[in-house]
C-alpha positions as CSV (number, residue, x, y, z in Angstrom):
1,X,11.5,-21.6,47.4
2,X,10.9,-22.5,51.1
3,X,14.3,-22.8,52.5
4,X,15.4,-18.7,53.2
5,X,18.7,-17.7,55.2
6,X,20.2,-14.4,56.9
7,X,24.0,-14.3,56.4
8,X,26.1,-11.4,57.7
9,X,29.2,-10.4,55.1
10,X,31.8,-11.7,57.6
11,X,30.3,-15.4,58.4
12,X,31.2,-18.3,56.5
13,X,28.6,-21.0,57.4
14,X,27.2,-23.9,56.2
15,X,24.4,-24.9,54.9
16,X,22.8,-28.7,54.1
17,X,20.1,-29.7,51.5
18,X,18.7,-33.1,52.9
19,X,17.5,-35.0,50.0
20,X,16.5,-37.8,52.3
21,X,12.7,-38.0,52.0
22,X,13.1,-37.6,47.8
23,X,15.2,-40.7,47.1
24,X,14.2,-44.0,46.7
25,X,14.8,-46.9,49.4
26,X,18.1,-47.8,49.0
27,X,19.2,-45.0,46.3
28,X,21.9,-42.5,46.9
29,X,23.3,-39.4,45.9
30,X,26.6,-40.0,44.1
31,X,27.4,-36.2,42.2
32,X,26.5,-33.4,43.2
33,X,26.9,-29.3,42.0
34,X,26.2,-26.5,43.4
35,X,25.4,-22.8,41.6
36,X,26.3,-19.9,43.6
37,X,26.1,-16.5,41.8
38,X,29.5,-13.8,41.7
39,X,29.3,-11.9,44.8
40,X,28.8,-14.9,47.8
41,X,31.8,-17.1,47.5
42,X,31.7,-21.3,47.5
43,X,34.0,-22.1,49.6
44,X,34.0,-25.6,50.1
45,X,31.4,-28.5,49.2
46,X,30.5,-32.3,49.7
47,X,27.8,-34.7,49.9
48,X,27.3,-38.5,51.9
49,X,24.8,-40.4,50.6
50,X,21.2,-38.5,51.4
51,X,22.3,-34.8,51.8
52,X,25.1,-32.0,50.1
53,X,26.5,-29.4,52.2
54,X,27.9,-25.9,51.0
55,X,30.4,-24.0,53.0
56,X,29.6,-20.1,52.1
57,X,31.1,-17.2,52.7
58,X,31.4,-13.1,51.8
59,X,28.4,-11.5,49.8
60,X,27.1,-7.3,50.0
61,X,24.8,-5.9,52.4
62,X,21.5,-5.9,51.2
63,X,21.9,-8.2,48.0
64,X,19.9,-12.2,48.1
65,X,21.3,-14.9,46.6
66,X,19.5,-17.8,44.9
67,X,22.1,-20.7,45.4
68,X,21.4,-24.1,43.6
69,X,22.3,-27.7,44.7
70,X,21.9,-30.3,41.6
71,X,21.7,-33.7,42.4
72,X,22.5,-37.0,40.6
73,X,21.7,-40.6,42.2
74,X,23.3,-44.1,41.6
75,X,19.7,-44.9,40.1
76,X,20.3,-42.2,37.1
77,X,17.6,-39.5,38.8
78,X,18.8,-36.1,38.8
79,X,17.1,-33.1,40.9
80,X,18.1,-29.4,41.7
81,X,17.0,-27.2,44.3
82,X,17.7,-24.0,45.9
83,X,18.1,-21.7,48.8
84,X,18.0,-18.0,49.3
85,X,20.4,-16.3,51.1
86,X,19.6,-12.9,52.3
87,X,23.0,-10.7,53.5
88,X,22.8,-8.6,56.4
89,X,24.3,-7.0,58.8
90,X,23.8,-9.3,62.3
């Protein structure tokens, strides 16, 4: 999993999976879900055509995440991948 994040209980951020370099010329991303375990709170969520962004928020001290973004394209591919979010104090 290369993409890791700090997150402090009180923030509610974002945070973007670019699917740009994966899809085809000319292919874009027309559904989209996102997993996010009980305990960090999905707040709000939307994609354009290349990327999906996640609007996060809440989670316990000490405690990481894994939160997955699935994918499907207007040519019928379908990809997931994930982040983990590490909550902290900051």
């Amino acid at each position: 999993m290369a993409n890791k994040f700090r997150k402090d209980p009180d923030a509610v951020l974002d945070y973007r999976w670019n699917w740009e370099q994966w899809l085809q010329v000319d292919e874009a991303i027309v559904a989209h879900v996102i997993t996010a375990p009980a305990g960090i709170t999905l707040d709000n969520d939307s994609h354009d055509t290349n990327s999906v962004t996640a609007w996060l928020s809440g989670g316990t001290i000490n405690t990481i995440y894994i939160v997955a973004c699935k994918i499907t394209t207007d040519g019928g591919r379908t990809d997931e991948r994930s982040i983990q979010i590490r909550v902290a104090e900051r």
